[in-house]
NUDOPA-321183 format. One record per residue (C-alpha): residue in one letter; x, y, z. Coordinates in nm, 3 decimals, m for minus. Example, Ala and Ser with C-alpha at 12.3 -4.5 7.8 and 13.67 -1.06 7.14 Angstrom:
BEGIN
<atom "A"; <1.230; m0.450; 0.780>> <atom "S"; <1.367; m0.106; 0.714>> 
END
This chain:
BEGIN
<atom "X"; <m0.339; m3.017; 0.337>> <atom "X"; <m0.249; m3.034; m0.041>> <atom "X"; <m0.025; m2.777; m0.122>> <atom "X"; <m0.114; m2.591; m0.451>> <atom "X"; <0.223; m2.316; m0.556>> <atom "X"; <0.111; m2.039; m0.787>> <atom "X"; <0.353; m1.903; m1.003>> <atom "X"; <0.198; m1.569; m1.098>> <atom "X"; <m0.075; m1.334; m1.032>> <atom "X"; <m0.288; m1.532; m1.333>> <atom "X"; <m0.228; m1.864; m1.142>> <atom "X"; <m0.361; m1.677; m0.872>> <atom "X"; <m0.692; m1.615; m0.984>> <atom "X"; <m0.702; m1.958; m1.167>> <atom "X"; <m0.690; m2.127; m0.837>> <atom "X"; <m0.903; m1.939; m0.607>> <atom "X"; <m1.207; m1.865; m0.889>> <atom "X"; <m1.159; m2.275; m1.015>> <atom "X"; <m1.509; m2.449; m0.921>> <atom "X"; <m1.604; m2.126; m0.760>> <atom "X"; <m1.943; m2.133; m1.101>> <atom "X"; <m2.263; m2.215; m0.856>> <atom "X"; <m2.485; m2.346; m1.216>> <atom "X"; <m2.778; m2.383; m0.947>> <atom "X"; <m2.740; m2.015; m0.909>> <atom "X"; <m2.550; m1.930; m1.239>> <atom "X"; <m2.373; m1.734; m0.992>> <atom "X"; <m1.997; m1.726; m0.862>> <atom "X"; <m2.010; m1.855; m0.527>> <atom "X"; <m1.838; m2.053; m0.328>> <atom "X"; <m1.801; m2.225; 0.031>> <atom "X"; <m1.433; m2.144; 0.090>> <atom "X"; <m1.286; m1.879; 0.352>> <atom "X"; <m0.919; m1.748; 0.340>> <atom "X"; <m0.653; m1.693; 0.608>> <atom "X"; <m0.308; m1.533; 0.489>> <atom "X"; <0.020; m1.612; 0.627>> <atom "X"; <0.378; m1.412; 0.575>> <atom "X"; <0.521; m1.679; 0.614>> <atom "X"; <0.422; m1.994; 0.441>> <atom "X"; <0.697; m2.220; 0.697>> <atom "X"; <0.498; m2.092; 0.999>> <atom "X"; <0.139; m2.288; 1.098>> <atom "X"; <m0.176; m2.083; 1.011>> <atom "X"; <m0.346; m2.322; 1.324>> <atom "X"; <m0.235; m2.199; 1.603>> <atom "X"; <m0.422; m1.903; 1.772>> <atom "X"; <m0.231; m1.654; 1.976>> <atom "X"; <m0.383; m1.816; 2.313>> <atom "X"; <m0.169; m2.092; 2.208>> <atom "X"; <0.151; m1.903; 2.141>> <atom "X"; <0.172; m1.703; 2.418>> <atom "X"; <m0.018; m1.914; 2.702>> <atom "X"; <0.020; m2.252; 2.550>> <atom "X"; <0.186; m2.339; 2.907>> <atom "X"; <m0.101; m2.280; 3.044>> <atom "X"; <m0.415; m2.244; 2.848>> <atom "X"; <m0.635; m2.205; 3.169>> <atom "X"; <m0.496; m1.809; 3.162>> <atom "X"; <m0.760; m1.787; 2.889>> <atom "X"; <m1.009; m1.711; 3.132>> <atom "X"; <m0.780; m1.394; 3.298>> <atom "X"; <m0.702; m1.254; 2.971>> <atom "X"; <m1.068; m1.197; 2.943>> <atom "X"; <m1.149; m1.106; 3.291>> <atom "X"; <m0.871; m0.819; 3.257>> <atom "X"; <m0.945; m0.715; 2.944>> <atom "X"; <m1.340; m0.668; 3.067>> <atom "X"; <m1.186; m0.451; 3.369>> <atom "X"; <m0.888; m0.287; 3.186>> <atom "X"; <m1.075; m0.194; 2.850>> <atom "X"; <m1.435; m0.098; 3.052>> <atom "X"; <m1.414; 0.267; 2.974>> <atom "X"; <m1.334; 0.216; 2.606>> <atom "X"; <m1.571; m0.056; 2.527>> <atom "X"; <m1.887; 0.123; 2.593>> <atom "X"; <m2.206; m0.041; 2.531>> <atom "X"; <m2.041; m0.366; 2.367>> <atom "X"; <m2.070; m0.575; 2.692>> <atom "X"; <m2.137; m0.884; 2.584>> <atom "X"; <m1.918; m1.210; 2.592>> <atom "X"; <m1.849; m1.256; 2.241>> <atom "X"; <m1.860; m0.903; 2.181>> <atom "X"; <m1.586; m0.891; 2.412>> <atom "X"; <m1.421; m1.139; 2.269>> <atom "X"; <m1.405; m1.006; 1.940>> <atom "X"; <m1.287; m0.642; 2.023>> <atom "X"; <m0.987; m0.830; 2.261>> <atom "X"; <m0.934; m1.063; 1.938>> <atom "X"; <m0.925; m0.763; 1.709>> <atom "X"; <m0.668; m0.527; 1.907>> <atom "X"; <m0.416; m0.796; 2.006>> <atom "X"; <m0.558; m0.988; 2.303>> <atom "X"; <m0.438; m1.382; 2.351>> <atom "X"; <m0.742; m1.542; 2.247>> <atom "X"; <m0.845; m1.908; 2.106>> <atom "X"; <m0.967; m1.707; 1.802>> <atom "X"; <m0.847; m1.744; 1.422>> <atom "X"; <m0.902; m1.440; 1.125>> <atom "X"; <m1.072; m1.551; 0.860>> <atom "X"; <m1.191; m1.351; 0.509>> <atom "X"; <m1.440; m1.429; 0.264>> <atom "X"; <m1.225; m1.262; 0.062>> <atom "X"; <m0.916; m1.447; m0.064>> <atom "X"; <m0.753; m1.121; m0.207>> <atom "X"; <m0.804; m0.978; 0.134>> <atom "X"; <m0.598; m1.310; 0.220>> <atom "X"; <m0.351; m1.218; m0.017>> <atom "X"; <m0.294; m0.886; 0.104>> <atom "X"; <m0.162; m1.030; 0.447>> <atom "X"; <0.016; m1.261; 0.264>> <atom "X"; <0.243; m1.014; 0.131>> <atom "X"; <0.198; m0.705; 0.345>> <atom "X"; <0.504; m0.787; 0.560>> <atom "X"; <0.846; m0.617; 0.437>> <atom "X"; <1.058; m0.841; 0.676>> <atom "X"; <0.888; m1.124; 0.549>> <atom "X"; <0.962; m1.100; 0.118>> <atom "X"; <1.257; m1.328; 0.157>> <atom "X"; <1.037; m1.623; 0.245>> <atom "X"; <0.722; m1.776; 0.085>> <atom "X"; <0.402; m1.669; 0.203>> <atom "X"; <0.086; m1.864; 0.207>> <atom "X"; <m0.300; m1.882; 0.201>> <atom "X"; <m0.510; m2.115; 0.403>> <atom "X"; <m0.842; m2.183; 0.212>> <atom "X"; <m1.105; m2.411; 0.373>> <atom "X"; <m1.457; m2.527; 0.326>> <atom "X"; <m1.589; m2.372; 0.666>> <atom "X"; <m1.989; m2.564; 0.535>> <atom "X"; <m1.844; m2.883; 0.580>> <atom "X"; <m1.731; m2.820; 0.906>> <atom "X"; <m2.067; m2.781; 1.044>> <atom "X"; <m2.164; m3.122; 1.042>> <atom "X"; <m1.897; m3.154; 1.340>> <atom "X"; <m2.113; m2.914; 1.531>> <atom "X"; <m2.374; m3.043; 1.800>> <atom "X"; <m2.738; m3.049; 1.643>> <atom "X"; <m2.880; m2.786; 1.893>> <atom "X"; <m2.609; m2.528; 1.673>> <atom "X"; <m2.650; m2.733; 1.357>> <atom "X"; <m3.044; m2.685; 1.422>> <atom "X"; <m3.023; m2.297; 1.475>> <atom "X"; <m2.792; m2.198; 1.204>> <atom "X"; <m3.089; m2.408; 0.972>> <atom "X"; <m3.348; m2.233; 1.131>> <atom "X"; <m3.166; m1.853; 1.037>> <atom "X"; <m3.031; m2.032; 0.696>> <atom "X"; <m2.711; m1.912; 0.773>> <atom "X"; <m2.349; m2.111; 0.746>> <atom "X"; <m2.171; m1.888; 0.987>> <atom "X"; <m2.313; m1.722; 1.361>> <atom "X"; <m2.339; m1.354; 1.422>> <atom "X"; <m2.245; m1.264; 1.824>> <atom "X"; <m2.640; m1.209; 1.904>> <atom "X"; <m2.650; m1.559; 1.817>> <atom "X"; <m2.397; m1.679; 1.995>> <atom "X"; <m2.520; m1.452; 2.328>> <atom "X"; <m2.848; m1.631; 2.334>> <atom "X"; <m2.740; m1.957; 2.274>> <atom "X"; <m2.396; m1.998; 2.408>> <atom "X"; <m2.275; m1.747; 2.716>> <atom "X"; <m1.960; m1.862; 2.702>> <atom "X"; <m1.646; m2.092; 2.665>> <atom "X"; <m1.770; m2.306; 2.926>> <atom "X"; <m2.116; m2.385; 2.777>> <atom "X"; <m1.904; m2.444; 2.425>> <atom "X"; <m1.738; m2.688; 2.532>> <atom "X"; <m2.017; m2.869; 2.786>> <atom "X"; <m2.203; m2.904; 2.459>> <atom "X"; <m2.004; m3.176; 2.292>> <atom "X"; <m1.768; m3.425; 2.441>> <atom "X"; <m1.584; m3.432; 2.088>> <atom "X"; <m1.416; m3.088; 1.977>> <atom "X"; <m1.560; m2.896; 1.712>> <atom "X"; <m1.543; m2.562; 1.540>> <atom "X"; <m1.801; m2.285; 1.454>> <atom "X"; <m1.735; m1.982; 1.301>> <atom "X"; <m1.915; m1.655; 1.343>> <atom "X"; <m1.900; m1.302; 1.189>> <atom "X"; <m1.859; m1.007; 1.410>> <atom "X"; <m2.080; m0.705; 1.406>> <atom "X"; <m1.931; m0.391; 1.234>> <atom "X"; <m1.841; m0.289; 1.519>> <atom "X"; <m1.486; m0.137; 1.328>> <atom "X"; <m1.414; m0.022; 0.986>> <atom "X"; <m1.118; m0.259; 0.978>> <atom "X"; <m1.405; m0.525; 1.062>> <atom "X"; <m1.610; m0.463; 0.769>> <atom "X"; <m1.301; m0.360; 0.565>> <atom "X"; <m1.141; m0.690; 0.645>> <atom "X"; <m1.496; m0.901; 0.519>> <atom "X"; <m1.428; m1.044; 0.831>> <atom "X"; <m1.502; m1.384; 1.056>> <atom "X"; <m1.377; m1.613; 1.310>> <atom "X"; <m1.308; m1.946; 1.358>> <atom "X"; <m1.359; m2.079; 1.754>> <atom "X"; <m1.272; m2.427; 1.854>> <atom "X"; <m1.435; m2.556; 2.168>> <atom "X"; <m1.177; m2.679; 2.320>> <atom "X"; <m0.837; m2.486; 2.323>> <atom "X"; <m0.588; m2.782; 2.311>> <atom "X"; <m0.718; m2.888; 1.971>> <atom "X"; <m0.642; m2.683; 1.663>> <atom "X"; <m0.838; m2.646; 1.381>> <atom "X"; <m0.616; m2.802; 1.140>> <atom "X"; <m0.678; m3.150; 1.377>> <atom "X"; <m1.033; m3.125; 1.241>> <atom "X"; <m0.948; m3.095; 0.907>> <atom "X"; <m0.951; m3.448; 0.744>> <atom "X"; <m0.594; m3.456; 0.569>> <atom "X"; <m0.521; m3.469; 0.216>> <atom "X"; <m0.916; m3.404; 0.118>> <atom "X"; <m0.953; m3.122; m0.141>> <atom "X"; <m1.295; m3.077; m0.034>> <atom "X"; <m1.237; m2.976; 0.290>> <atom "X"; <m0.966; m2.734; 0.215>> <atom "X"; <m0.594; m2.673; 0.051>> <atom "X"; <m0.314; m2.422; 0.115>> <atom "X"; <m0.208; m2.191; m0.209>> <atom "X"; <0.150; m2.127; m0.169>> <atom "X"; <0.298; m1.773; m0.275>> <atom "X"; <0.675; m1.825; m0.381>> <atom "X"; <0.885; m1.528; m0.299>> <atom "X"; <0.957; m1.508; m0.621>> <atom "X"; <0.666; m1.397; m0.650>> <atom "X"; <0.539; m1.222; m0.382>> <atom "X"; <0.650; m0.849; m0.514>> <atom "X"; <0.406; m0.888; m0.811>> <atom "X"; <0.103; m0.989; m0.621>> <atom "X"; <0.171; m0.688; m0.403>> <atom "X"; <0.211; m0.454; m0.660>> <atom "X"; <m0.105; m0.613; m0.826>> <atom "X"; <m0.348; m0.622; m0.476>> <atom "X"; <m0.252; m0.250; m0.456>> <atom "X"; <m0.385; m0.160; m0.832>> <atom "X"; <m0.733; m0.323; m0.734>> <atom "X"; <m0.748; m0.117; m0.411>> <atom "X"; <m0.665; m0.390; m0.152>> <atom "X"; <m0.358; m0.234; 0.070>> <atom "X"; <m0.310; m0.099; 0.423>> <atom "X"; <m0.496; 0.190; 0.338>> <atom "X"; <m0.835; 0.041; 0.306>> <atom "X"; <m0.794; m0.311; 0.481>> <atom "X"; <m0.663; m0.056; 0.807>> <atom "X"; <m0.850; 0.275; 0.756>> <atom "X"; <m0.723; 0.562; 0.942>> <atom "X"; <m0.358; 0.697; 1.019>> <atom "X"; <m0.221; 0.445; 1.074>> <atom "X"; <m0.299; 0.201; 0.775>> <atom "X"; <m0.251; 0.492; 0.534>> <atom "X"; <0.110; 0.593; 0.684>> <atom "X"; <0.185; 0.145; 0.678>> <atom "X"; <0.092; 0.144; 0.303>> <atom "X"; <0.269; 0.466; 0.245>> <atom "X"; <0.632; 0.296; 0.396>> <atom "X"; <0.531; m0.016; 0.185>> <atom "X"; <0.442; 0.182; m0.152>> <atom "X"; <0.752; 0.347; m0.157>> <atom "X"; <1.028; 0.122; m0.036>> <atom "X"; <1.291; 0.032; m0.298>> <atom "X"; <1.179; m0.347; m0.284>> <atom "X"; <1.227; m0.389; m0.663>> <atom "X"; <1.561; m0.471; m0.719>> <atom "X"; <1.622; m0.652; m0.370>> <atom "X"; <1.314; m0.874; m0.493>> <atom "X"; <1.239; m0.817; m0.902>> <atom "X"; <1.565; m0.832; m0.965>> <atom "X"; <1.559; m1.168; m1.195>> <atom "X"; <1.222; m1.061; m1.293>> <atom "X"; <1.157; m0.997; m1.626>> <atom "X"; <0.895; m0.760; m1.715>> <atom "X"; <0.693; m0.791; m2.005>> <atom "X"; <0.386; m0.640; m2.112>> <atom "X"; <0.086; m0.822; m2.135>> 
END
């Protein structure tokens, strides 16, 4: 992917607003989705299945059979498979699942939210997640027409596909689809939130990506140079720890962020000016 470096926080919005004018609409839209990375040297691909269990990817299928038992009295009501899949994806669980955000700010925030990470660039993955659906076997293609939708919710995905299994039966060639959980979690909702699942877990995303087409997708790269201002900045529009993680714990996270003495470590060459 084409890498595009942003040198301030007006770059910023330059870049991830440019071509965003729908004049069929006369509306600001756009088909891209955002995925934030710390650490712009480290691939945004690979899911945490792959990380941990890339040895043996077949453990997928006891991560969730455990989780179901282990988590039983917690998870209530949600029963279902992608359900299930979501809450394991959501507190930590190995799964073939990437974060997404409609929101590229949102992107931005955990691109910069990591103090052990401001010595090294960060990074956002932006991708045209429309164009992807043409990979997608028709019988998907068809239903997402049918609720003129781009993206799944789960109740879709429990009615028409049960499970990994049936993903993958349903097209020799891998594809993706991407889905948007239920609210099931203020951090869900806070997040503006969806996934990315590849049928088959030994291909990565980024393999479906045609390379070095703009239209498909790009990666905005966040110099650490940087990085301290577009903090600052996300935290004046109200995107931080506190509201991306409601509760105690994002609150006390943004809290140890807000007031560590980052500036001169970081800003120390910086020269502030007033706009």
């Amino acid at each position: 992917m084409k890498d595009v470096v942003i040198r301030d926080w007006d770059e910023l919005q330059h870049v991830i607003f440019k071509g965003a004018w729908d004049p069929t609409l006369m509306r600001y839209r756009t088909n891209f989705i955002y995925r934030g990375l710390n650490d712009a040297s480290v691939s945004g691909w690979v899911p945490k299945l792959n990380r941990y269990c890339g040895h043996k990817l077949e453990l997928e299928n006891s991560l969730i059979r455990n989780f179901r038992k282990y988590a039983y009295a917690e998870m209530g009501t949600y029963n279902g498979f992608w359900t299930t899949i979501t809450l394991g994806q959501h507190y930590g669980l190995p799964t073939r699942l990437l974060d997404w955000s409609y929101s590229p700010l949102v992107a931005a925030h955990f691109a910069t939210e990591d103090l052990d990470n401001y010595d090294k660039d960060g990074a956002i993955l932006c991708i045209n997640f429309v164009k992807l659906k043409s990979q997608m076997p028709k019988v998907l293609q068809d239903l997402l027409k049918k609720e003129n939708s781009n993206s799944f919710t789960t109740e879709m995905l429990e009615r028409a596909v049960p499970n990994f299994d049936a993903l993958k039966k349903m097209s020799e060639d891998p594809f993706v689809l991407f889905y948007e959980p239920a609210s099931i979690t203020n951090r869900i909702s806070g997040q503006y939130s969806l996934f990315s699942v590849v049928s088959d877990p030994n291909v990565l995303l980024g393999d479906l990506i045609p390379e070095d087409d703009e239209n498909f997708g790009y990666r905005i790269v966040i110099p650490k140079e940087v990085k301290l201002e577009i903090r600052d900045k996300l935290d004046y529009i109200n995107i931080s720890e506190r509201t991306i993680y409601p509760g105690f714990a994002g609150i006390c996270k943004w809290m140890t962020r807000r007031y560590a003495n980052l500036g001169p470590q970081y800003n120390a060459n910086h020269d502030a000016h007033e706009e």
